[in-house]
C-alpha positions as CSV (number, residue, x, y, z in Angstrom):
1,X,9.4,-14.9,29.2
2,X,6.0,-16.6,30.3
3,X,3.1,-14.3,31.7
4,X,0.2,-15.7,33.5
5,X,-3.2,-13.9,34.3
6,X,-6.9,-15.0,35.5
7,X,-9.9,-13.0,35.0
8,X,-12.2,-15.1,37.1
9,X,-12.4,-18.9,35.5
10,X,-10.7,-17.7,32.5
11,X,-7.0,-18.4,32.5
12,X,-4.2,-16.7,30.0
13,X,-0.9,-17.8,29.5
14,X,1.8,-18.0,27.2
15,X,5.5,-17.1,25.8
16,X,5.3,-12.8,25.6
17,X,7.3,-13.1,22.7
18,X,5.3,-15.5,20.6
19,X,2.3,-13.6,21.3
20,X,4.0,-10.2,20.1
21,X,4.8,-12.4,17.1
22,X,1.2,-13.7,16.6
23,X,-0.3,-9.6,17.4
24,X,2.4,-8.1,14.5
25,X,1.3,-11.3,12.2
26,X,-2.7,-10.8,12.8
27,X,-1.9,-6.8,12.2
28,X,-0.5,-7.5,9.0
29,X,-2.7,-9.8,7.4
30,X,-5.5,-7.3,8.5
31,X,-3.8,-4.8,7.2
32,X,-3.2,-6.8,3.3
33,X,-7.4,-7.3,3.9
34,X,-7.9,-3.6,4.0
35,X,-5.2,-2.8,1.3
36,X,-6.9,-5.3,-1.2
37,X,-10.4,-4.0,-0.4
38,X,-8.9,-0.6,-1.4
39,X,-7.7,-1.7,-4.6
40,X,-11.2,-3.1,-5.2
41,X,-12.5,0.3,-4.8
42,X,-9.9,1.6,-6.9
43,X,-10.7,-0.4,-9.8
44,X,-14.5,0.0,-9.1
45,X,-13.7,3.6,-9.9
46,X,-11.4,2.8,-12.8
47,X,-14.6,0.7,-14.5
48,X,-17.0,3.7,-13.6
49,X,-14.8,6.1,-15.4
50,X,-14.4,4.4,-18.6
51,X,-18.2,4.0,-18.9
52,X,-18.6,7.2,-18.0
53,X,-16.3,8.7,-20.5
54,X,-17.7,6.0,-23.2
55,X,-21.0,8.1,-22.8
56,X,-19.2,11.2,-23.8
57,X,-18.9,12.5,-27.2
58,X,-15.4,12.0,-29.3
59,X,-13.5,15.5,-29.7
60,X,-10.4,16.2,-31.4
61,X,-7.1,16.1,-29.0
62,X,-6.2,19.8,-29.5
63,X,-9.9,20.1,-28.0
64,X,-8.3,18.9,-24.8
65,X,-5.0,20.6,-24.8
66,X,-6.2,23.9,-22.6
67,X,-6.7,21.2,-19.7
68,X,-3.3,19.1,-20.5
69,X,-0.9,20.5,-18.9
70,X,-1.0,20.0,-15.3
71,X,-1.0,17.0,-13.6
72,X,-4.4,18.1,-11.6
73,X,-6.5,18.0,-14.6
74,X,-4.9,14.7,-15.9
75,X,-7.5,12.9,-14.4
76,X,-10.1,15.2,-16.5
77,X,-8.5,13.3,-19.7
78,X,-8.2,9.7,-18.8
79,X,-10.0,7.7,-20.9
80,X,-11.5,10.6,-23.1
81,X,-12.4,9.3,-26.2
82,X,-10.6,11.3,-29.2
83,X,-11.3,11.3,-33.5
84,X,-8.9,13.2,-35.9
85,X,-8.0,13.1,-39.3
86,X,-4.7,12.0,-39.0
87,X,-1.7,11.5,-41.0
88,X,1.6,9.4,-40.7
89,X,5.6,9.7,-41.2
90,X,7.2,6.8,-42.1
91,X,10.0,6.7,-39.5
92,X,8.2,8.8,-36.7
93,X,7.8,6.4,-34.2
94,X,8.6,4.8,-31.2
95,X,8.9,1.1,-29.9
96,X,8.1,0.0,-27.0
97,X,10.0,-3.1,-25.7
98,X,8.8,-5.7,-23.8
99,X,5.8,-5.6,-24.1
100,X,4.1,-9.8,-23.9
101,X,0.8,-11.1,-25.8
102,X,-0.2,-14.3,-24.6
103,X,3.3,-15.2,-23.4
104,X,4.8,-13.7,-26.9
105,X,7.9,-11.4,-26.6
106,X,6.9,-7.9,-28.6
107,X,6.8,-4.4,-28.9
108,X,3.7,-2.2,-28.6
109,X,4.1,1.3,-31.8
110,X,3.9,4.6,-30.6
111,X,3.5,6.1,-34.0
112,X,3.7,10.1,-34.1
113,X,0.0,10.5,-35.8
114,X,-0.1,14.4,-37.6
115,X,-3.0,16.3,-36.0
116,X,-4.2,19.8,-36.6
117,X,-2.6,21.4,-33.0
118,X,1.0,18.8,-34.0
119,X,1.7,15.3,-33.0
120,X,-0.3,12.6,-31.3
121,X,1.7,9.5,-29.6
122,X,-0.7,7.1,-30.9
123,X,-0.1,3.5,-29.5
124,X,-1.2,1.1,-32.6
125,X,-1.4,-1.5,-30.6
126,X,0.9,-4.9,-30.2
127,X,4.0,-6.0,-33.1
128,X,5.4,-9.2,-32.6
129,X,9.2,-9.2,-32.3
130,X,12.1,-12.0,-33.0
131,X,12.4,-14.1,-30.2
132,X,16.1,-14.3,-30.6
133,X,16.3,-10.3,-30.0
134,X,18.3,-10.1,-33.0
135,X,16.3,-7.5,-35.6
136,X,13.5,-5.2,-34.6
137,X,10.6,-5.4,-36.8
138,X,9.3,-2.6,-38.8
139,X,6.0,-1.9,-38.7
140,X,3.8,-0.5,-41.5
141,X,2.1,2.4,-40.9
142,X,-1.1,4.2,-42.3
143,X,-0.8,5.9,-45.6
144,X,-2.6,8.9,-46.3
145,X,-4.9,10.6,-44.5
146,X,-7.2,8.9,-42.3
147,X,-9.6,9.2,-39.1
148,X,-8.3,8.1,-35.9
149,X,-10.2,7.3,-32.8
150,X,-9.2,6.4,-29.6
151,X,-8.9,7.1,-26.0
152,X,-6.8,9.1,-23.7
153,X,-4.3,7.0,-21.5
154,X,-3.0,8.7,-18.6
155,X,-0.6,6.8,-16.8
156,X,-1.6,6.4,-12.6
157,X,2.2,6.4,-11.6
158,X,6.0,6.8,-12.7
159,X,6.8,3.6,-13.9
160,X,8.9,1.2,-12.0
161,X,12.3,1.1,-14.0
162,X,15.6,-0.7,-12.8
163,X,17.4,2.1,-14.1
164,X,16.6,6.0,-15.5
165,X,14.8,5.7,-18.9
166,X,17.4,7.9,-21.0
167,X,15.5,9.8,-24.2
168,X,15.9,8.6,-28.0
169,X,18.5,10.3,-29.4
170,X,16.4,9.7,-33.4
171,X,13.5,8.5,-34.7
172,X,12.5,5.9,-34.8
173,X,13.7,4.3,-31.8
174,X,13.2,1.9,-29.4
175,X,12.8,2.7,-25.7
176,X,11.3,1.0,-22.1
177,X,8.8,3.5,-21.5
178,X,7.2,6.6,-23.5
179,X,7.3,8.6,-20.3
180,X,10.7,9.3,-19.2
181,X,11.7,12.6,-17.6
182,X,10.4,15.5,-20.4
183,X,9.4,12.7,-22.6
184,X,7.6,15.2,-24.7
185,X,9.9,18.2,-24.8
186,X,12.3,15.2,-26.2
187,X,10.2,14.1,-29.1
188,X,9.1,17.7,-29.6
189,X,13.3,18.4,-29.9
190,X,13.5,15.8,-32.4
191,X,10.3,16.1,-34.4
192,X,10.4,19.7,-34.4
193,X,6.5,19.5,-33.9
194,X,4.8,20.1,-30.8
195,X,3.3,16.6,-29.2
196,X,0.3,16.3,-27.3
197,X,1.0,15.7,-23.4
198,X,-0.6,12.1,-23.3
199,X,-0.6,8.5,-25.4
200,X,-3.6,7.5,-27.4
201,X,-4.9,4.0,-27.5
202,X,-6.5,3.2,-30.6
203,X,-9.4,1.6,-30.9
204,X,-9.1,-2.5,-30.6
205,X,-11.7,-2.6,-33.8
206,X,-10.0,0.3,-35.6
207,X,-8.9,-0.9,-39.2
208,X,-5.4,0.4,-38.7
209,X,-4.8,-1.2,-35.0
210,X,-2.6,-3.8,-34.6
211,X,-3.1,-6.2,-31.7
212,X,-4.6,-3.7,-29.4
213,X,-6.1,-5.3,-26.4
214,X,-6.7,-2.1,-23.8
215,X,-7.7,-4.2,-20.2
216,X,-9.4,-1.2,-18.0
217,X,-8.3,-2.7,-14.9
218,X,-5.3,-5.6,-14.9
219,X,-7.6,-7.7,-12.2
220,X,-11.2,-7.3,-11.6
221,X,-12.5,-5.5,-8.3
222,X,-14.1,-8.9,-7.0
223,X,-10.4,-11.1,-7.5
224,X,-9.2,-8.0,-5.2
225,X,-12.2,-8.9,-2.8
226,X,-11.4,-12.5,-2.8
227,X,-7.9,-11.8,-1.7
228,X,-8.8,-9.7,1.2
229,X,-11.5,-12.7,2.5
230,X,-8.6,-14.7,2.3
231,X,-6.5,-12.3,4.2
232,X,-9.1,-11.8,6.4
233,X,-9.7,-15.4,6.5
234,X,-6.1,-15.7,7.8
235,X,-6.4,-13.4,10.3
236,X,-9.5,-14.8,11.8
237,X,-7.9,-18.3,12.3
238,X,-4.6,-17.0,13.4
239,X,-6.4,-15.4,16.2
240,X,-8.6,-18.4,17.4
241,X,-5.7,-20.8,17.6
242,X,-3.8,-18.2,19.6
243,X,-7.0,-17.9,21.8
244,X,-7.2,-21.7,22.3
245,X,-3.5,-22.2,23.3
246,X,-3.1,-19.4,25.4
247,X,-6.6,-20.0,27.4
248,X,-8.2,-22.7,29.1
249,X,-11.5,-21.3,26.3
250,X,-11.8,-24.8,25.3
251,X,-11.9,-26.0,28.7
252,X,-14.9,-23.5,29.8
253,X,-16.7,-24.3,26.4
254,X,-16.4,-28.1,27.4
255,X,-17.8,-27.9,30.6
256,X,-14.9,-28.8,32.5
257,X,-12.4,-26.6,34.7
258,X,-8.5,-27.6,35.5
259,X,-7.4,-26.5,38.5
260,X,-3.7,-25.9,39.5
């Protein structure tokens, strides 16, 4: 299916088909540009936030617990930075499988931390695990009581899992994710002790972390930028050589004009 049109010395031809194909092709790398300069912006905000929220003074998590609940006023926690006096059970806690550090297989500890207002999951950060998936390591938790501090992590989506996350059925456990359907009614059921709504990552330079590395964003807004000038990139030479084979452009631009 060729087409054929002249407006005045400029000619356009070509195969309908392979320019439909070229059109949906240039529309969808201008389309990845515009999604990767949205994620930029996203992360901008992400990097805003946490400095914003370093600024703020630490509370206590059952300061926070009036605006909890709903998922609205999530977005009112993120990132919140949190101190208690808290205190540990040997066996209340969770794993968290999967979980790499610098290409090592591990877990990250959700450890149920006593607060004044019930339970805080408290991630400790990073626990190597065997390689050969044989024993699950046991990690050593605070003794006594001692001051936490740490931030709020609200998650920004479900997580992505290949099948439903069931709940523990005893602590401790190991599990995929912490936030399964009614994750915290489920700890609450087995603790017996109401848990706050949200995890808390402790602080990397706290003497009780573990490995706790806490990125704010997984890639920096300007990588994002870089991939949408390469998308954009893309787009703007798919569309010149499509303008140069189905026009005589190069011809005018040269000074010269074919005739029939």
């Amino acid at each position: 299916m060729q087409f054929n049109r002249s407006l005045g010395p400029l000619r356009i031809g070509g195969d309908i088909r392979a320019v439909l194909a070229g059109v949906i092709l240039f529309g969808l790398l201008v389309n990845l540009g515009f999604w990767q300069l949205g994620r930029a912006g996203e992360k901008t905000a992400l990097e805003s936030r946490w400095e914003a929220r370093a600024a703020m003074p630490a509370v206590a998590p059952e300061a926070l617990l009036p605006e909890a609940p709903s998922i609205e006023t999530a977005g009112a926690l993120a990132d919140r930075q949190v101190r208690w006096q808290a205190s540990f059970t040997a066996n209340d806690y969770l794993l968290l499988d999967n979980r790499l550090h610098r290409g090592r297989v591990g877990y990250h500890v959700i450890a149920l931390a006593d607060s004044d207002s019930g339970l805080v999951p408290l991630n400790l950060g990073w626990l190597a695990g065997d390689p050969s998936r044989r024993t699950t390591p046991i990690p050593t938790l605070p003794e006594g009581s001692v001051v936490i501090e740490g931030r709020i992590y609200v998650p920004s989506g479900t997580p992505i899992m290949m099948q439903k996350p069931e709940p523990p059925a005893r602590l401790p456990a190991t599990v995929q994710t912490l936030y399964w359907d009614d994750w915290q009614r489920s700890l609450e059921a087995l603790s017996g002790r109401t848990v706050f709504p949200f995890e808390v990552r402790i602080r990397p330079d706290s003497p009780h972390a573990l490995v706790a590395e806490w990125a704010v964003v997984n890639q920096s807004p300007s990588q994002h930028i870089g991939y949408a000038v390469q998308w954009f990139a893309m787009a703007a030479v798919l569309f010149i050589i499509g303008l140069l084979r189905l026009t005589n452009l190069r011809s005018l631009l040269s000074g010269k004009r074919i005739d029939d």
